[in-house]
Structure formats: C-alpha cells, structure tokens
C-alpha positions in Angstrom: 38.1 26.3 -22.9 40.8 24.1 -23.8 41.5 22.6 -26.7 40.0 19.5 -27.9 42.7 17.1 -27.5 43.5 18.2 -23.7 39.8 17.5 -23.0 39.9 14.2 -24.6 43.0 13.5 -22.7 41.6 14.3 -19.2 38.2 12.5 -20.2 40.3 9.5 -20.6 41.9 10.3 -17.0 38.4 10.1 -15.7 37.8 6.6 -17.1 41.0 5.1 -16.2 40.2 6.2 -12.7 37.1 3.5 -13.0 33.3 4.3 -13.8 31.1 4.7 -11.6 28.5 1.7 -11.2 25.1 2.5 -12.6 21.8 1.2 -12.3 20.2 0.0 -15.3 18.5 -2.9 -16.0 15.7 -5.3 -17.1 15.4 -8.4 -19.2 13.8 -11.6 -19.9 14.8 -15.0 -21.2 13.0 -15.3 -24.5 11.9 -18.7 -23.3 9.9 -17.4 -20.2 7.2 -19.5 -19.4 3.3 -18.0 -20.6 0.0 -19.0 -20.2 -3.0 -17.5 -22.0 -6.4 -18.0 -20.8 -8.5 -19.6 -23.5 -11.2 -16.9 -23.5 -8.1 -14.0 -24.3 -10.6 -12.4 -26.3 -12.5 -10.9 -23.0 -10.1 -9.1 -22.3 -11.2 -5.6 -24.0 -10.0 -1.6 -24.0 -10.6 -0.2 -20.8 -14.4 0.9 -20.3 -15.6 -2.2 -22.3 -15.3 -5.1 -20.0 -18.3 -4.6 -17.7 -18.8 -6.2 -14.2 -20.6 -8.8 -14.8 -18.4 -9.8 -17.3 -15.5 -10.3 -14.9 -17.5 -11.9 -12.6 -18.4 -14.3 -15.1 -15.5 -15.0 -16.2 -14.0 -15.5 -12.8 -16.8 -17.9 -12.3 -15.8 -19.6 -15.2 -12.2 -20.8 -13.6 -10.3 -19.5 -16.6 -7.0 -18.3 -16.3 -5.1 -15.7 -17.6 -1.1 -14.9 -17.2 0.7 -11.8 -17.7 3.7 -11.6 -17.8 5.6 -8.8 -15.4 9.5 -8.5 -15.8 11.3 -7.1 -13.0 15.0 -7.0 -12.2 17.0 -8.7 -9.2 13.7 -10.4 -7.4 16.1 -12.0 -5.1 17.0 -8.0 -3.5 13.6 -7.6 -3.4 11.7 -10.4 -1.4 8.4 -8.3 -1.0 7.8 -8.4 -4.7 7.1 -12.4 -4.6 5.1 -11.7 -1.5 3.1 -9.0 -3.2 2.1 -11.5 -5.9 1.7 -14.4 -4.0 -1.5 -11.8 -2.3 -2.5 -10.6 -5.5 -3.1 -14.4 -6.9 -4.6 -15.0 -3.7 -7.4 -12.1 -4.3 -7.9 -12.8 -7.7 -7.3 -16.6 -9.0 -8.4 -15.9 -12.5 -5.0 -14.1 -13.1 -1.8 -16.0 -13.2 1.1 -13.4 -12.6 4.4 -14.8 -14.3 7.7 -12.7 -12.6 9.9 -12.6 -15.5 13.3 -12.0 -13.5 15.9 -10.2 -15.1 19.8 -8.9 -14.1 19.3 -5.1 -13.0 22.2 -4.5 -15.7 20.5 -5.8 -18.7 17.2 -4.7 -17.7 16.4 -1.2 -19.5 17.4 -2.9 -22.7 15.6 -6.1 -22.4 12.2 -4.2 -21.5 13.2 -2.3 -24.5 13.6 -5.5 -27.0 10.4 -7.0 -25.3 8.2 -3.8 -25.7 9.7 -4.1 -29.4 8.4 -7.4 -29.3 5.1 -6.7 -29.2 3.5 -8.6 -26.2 6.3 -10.3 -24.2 5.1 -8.5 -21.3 2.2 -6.8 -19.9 3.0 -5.2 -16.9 5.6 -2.7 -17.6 7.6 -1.9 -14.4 10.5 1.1 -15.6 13.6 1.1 -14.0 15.3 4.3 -15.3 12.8 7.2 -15.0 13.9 9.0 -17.6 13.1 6.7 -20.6 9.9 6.5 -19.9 9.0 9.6 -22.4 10.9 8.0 -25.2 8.8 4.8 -24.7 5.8 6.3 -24.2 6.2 8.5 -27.6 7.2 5.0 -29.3 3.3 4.4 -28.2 4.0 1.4 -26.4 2.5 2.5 -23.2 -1.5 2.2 -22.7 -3.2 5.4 -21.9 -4.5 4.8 -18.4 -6.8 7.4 -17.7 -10.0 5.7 -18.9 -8.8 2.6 -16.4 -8.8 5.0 -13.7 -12.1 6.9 -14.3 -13.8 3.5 -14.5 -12.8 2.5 -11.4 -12.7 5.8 -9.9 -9.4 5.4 -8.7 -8.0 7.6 -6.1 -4.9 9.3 -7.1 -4.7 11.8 -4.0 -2.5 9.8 -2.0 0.5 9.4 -4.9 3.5 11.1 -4.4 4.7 12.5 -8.2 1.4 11.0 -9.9 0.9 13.9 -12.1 5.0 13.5 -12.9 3.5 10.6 -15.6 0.7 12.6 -17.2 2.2 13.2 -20.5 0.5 15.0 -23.6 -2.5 14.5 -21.5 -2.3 10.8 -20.9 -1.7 8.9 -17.6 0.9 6.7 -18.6 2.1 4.8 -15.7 1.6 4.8 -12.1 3.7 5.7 -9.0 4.9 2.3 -7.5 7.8 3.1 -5.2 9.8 6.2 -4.1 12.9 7.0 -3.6 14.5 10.5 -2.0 17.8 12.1 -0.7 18.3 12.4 3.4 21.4 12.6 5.4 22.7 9.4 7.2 25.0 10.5 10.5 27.0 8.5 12.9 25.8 9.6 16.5 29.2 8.7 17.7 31.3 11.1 16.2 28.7 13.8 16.6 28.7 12.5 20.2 32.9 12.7 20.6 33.3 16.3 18.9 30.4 17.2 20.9 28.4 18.5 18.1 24.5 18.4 18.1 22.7 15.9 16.1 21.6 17.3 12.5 18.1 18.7 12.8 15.8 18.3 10.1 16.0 22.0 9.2 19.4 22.6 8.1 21.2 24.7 5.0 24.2 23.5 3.2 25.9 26.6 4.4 25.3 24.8 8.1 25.8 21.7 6.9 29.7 22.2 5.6 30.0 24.0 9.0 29.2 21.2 10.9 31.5 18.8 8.9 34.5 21.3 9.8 33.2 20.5 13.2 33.3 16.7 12.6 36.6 16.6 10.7 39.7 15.0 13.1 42.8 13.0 12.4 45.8 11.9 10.3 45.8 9.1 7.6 44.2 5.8 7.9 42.6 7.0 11.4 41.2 10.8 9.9 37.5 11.0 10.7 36.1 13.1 7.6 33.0 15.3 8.6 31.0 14.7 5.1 31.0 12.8 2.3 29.8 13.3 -1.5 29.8 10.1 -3.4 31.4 10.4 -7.1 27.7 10.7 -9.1 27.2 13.8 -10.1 23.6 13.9 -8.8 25.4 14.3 -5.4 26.7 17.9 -6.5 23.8 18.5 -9.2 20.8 17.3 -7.3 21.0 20.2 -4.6 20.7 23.1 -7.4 17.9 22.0 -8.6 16.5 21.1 -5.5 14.5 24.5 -5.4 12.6 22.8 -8.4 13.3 26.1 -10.3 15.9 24.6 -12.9 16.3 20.9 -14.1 19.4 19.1 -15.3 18.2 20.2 -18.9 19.6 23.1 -18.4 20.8 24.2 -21.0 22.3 27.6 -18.6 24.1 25.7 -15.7 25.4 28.6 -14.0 22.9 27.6 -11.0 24.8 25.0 -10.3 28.4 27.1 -9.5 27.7 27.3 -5.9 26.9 23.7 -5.4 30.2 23.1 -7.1 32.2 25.6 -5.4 31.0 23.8 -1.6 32.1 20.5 -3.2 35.4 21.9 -4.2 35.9 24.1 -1.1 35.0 21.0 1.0 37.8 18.4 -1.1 40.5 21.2 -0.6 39.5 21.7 3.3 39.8 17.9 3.7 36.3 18.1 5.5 35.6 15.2 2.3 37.1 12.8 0.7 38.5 13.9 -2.5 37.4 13.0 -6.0 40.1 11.4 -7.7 41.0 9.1 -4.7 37.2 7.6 -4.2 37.9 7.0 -8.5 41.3 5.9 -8.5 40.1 3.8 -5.4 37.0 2.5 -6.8 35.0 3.6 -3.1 31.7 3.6 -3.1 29.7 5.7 -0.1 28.7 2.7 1.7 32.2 1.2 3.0 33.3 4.6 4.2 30.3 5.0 6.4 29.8 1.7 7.7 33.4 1.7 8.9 33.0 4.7 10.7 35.0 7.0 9.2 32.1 9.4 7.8 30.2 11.4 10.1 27.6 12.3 7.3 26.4 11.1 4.5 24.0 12.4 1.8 22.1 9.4 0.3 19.2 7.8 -1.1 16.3 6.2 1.1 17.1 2.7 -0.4 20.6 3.2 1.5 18.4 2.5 4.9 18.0 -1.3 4.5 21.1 -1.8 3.4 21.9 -0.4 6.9 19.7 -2.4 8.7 20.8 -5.8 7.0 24.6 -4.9 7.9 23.7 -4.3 11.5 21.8 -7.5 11.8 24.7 -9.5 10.2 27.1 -7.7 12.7 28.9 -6.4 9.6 28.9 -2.6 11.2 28.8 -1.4 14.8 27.9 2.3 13.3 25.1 4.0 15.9 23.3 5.8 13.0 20.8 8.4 12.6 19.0 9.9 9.8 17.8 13.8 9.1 15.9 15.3 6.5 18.9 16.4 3.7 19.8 20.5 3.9 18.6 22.9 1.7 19.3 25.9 -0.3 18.8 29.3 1.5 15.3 30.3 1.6 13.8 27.2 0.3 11.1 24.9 2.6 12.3 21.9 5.0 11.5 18.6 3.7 12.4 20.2 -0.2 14.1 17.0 -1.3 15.3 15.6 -4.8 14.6 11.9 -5.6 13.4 9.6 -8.4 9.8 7.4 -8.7 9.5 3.8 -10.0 6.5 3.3 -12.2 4.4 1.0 -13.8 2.6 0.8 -17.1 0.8 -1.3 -19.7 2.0 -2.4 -22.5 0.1 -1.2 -25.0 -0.1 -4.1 -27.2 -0.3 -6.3 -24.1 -3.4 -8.9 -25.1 -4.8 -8.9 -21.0 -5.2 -4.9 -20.7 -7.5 -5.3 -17.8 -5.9 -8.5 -16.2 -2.6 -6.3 -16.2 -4.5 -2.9 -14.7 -6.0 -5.2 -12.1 -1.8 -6.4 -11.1 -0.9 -2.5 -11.5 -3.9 -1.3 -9.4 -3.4 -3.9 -6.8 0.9 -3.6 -6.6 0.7 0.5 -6.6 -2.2 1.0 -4.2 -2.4 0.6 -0.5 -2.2 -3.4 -0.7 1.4 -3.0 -2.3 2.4 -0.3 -0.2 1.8 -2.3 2.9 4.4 -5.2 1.3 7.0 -2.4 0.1 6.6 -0.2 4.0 6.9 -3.5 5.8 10.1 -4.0 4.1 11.5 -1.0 4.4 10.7 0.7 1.2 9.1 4.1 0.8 5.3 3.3 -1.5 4.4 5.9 -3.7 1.2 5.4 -2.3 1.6 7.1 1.3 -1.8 7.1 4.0 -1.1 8.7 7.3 0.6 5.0 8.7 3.0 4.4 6.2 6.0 6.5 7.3 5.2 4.8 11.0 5.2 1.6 9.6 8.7 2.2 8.1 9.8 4.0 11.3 8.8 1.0 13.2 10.8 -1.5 11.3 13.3 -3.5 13.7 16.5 -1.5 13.3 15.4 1.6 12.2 16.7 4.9 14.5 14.8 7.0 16.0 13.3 9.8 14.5 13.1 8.3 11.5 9.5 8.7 10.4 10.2 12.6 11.0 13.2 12.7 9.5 11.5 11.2 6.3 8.9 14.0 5.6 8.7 16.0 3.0 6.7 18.7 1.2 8.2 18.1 -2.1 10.2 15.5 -3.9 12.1 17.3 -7.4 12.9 14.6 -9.9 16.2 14.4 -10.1 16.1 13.8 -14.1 13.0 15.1 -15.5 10.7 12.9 -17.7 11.8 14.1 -21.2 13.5 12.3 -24.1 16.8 14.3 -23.8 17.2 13.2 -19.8 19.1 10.2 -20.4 21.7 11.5 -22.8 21.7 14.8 -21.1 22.5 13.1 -17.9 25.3 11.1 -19.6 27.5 14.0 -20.6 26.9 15.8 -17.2 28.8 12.8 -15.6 31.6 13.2 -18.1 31.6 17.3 -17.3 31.5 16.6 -14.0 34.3 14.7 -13.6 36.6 17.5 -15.4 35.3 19.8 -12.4 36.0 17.5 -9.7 39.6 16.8 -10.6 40.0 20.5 -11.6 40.9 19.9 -15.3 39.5 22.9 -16.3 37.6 26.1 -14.2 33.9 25.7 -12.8 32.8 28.5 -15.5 34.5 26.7 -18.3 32.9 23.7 -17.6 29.5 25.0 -16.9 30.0 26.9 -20.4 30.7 23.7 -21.8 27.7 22.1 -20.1 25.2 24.3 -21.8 26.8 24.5 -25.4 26.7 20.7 -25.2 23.2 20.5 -23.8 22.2 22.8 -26.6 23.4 20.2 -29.2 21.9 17.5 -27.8 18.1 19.1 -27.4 18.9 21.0 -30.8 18.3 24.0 -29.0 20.8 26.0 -31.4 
C-alpha cells in the first residue's frame, strides 16, 4: 500500500472534488408546541391498559399529544394527510408533527431521545443507528404491544430486520429498493430491446455497450453509476451472503472491476468528472443523455413530478435491477424506514396506537397513493402504485421482489463502517491505488473499527 502521506494526499483530492450529498437528518425546535392530557397517568406499560379503560377515557373527551418528529414534511404531503385520518379515528389523541430539516435530523432525534420525553413517536431516518439507540435503551420493547393486540406482522417486508436481542424494536414504515430506470428512446434508436426484469450485470454492461453513441456534449452514455459507493457495493452483497461489515471485501473485486472496465470503455460517466462536476444521477437522466440508470424507488416521483412540470420530455421505463450470476430475479438491495417508541415517552399506548395506525394498511394506503413503497404490502399495493398518473407501464412487475438485502445492516459499527468505505472508495474510482490494495485496506480498517484484531 502506499505510504501514509500519498494516501492522505489523494483523500484530500477526493474532497476537493466535492462530497457527495447525504441524507441525514431530524430535529425539533425546543420550543415545539405540547399538550398533555390531564389524566397522563392512564397511560400504562403495554398489557396494562385494558379496553374498557380506553373506552372510558375516550368517553371522557380528554386529550392526549404526542409528539412525532419527522424531517422535510413539505416533501412529503401524505404524512399530514396520514395524521389528519389518524385524528379523525381517534379524537382522544392529538398528534403534534414536529418538523425538522432532513440535515439536522439524526442528531436532533438524538438530543431529544437524550432529552428524555421530547418525543414519542420515534420515526429513524438513518437505518443503521437504530442499534446504537436501541442499546442506549431508549427504544420501547414492542413485542407485548403486538401480542396484545394480536397484530399481524405477515405482510411486513424486513419486520424481523428490527428484532434485536429478542425485542421488537420498531416497525416497518416505508421501503425503499434499487431498480433500473431506462429511456425507451435510446433503447428504441440503437434498436436494443427494453431491459427485462431478469437480467445479469454481465448483460447489463453488454447492453450499455449497445447503448453507448457520440462525441462530447452530444455522447449518449449507455449506463450510469452515481458517485455513492452503495452503487458499486450494493450489488456484492446483493446475494445477501456478505454485508458491508465485511471485514474480507475481496467479494466486492468484481463489482469494482465492471465499474472500472465500464469508466475506461466510456459506456459511463467517469468518477472524477461527476466529483469535479458536482452531477448528481438525476440531471444526467432527465436530459437524456443516460440510457440506464440504477436507482432507488424514491427516484420514481421525482420522475413523475418533472414530467408533470414539463421539466423532462424523457419516455421512461423501469425494470427490476440485474443480478449476480446464479442468484433469483427480484434479489434487490434497499433500506427500511422505521418507527419506534421512545421508551421514556409518558403516552406509550397513545404513541403505539399513531405507530400501529401510520405502519399498517391505513398508512400504506396514504404512502401507495403517493407514490411510495409501504412496508406493509397486501396484494393491491404494488397496483395501486402502478396505477398512479405517470407511472410507465410495467411498473408494478418491474417492482417485485423476493428479497430486499439491507444495504447497511442494523449493527452499531454500520454507520462508521459505511463512512470509511466512501472514503476507500473514492481512491478506487480515481485509481489512486489497485482494487486489491484498497480492498486490503478496507478490511484492516474494518477490523479496527469493530475491534476485530
């Protein structure tokens, strides 16, 4: 490997070249408005509060608020929606929306769990700090919620994903999974077949070769791998044999080596120019240029809204993302948004009632109508999406799966694990140093961080 200083040297490259945005996010003015119920002492550990207590105190016309932080409510319209219906069904419980700037929001849910009970509801962003929170105690152990109510959990994509040390911890609210976007148009002018929804990445850098054409400003470039290194990373551990923990990355080499191949065949853009140029994967796409485009779910109403502004004429499609050799169609890699209780909350069952109502098929039916993938998925809800005004065709089969691999796994080392993979990553995709160097790197630094040596 090189020497230190070289490596600190191209690190620095890497961050001149602009970082890439992240999401993070969640806070609360300390200010936020609150109103408790003056019978606050009914509200009891799960099991306690019988029926015909909750009648009666539903009878009673007192109130109770809880407080639920969320981030960027104004990007997310069905969230007001959802609690405007929940507050319909259930007057005795006010819910307060703490809104909160999606870059602030991790730490602010953070400083109010520290808090003690400046919220209730507890909605987490970034997946993989939900282990460190829940070991800090802070989240309620839902399981005797759920056996009370007999809540069904069959219809939860990734529920068992927030059992931890045999304790339910939060529940699936929405999810979120990698397909491939296309433009029709180029497929349809290189006269290339539309991506099936059974495809390899061996077929799939084929088929940008295909779709690769022109010079300069006008060059048509068959794929495109946005700068995260989940868009490298995610498809080795798609098979859901290894995780990002590592701490051997050599099952990641081949991933690599496409991604490299691809930037030197010009079939992609290259690394340093997206970073040098600070492009994102939207613009590229909805200008035309791209033919495809691996990407999120959330990317599909972004689509739709640019359409109905007249911001893009692109005549899209989506596919299922490739896979590995060997592995199952419909094997994807994506990431779950849950939501808890705060432990110390003083409305327990006020709050499980919200979490209950927002995760189950009544919030589904908000998040589906809008274009969002529920957790919670019946046999209508991928129609329901499909049917949206906008969406292409093909897009409720194109959105199957048969497995969804967390992208980072629900462990206290994800978070600063995932951090220094980004900065490795960068070193491969500008070539500073060999795959196997890095990927040696990779694990020794792994190792340190999980004190695994």
């Amino acid at each position: 490997m090189k020497k230190k200083f070289a490596k600190a040297a191209a690190l620095g490259l890497v961050a001149a070249m602009t970082a890439t945005t992240l999401l993070a996010g969640c806070s609360s003015s300390s200010s936020s408005e609150s109103t408790t119920a003056a019978s606050g002492d009914t509200t009891t550990a799960a099991g306690d509060t019988t029926e015909a207590e909750k009648e009666e105190t539903e009878a009673s016309g007192e109130q109770v608020t809880i407080n639920f932080p969320v981030w960027d409510l104004a990007t997310t319209p069905y969230t007001s929606e959802m609690v405007a219906a929940f507050e319909e069904a259930n007057p005795n419980i006010k819910v307060n929306i703490i809104d909160v700037a999606a870059s602030e929001y991790t730490n602010k849910l953070s400083i109010m769990l520290n808090g003690g009970a400046d919220c209730d509801v507890v909605f987490i962003k970034d997946g993989d700090t939900i282990a460190s929170i829940a070991e800090k105690g802070q989240l309620e152990d839902l399981t005797p919620y759920i056996e009370r109510d007999g809540f069904d959990t069959s219809k939860y994509k990734s529920f068992n994903d927030y059992n931890l040390d045999g304790k339910q911890v939060a529940i699936p609210f929405k999810t979120s999974h990698y397909v491939l976007y296309y433009n029709k148009d180029i497929f349809d002018a290189a006269g290339v077949e539309y991506p099936s929804n059974d495809m390899t990445w061996t077929e799939w850098e084929e088929m940008c070769t295909k779709l690769t054409s022109g010079e300069g400003s006008s060059k048509i470039y068959g794929g495109f791998l946005h700068t995260w290194q989940a868009c490298v990373q995610n498809w080795a551990v798609q098979d859901g044999e290894n995780t990002i923990l590592g701490p051997d990355y050599t099952f990641m080499k081949p991933y690599y080596e496409m991604a490299l191949r691809m930037q030197d065949a010009g079939t992609i853009m290259d690394y340093a120019t997206l970073k040098t140029g600070n492009i994102a994967y939207a613009s590229p796409f909805q200008q035309g240029t791209v033919a495809t485009l691996p990407m999120g779910t959330w990317f599909m109403s972004q689509m739709i809204a640019k359409k109905a502004a007249g911001e893009t004429d692109v005549n899209w499609g989506i596919a299922t993302i490739p896979h590995p050799e060997g592995l199952e169609a419909g094997s994807t890699v994506g990431s779950t948004t849950p939501m808890g209780i705060n432990a110390k909350s003083e409305h327990k069952d006020e709050a499980w009632e919200f979490v209950k109502f927002a995760c189950g098929p009544e919030g589904a039916k908000f998040m589906a109508e809008a274009g969002e993938i529920p957790s919670y998925q019946d046999e209508t809800t991928l129609e329901t999406i499909a049917a949206i005004e906008g969406m292409p065709e093909g897009t409720a089969e194109a959105l199957k799966t048969v497995s969804i691999v967390p992208d980072r796994p629900i462990n206290t080392y994800s978070a600063e694990v995932n951090k220094m993979l980004e900065e490795e990553h960068s070193l491969i995709m500008i070539k500073d140093s060999s795959i196997d160097d890095v990927l040696a790197e990779m694990s020794e630094r792994s190792k340190q961080i999980q004190g695994l040596e």
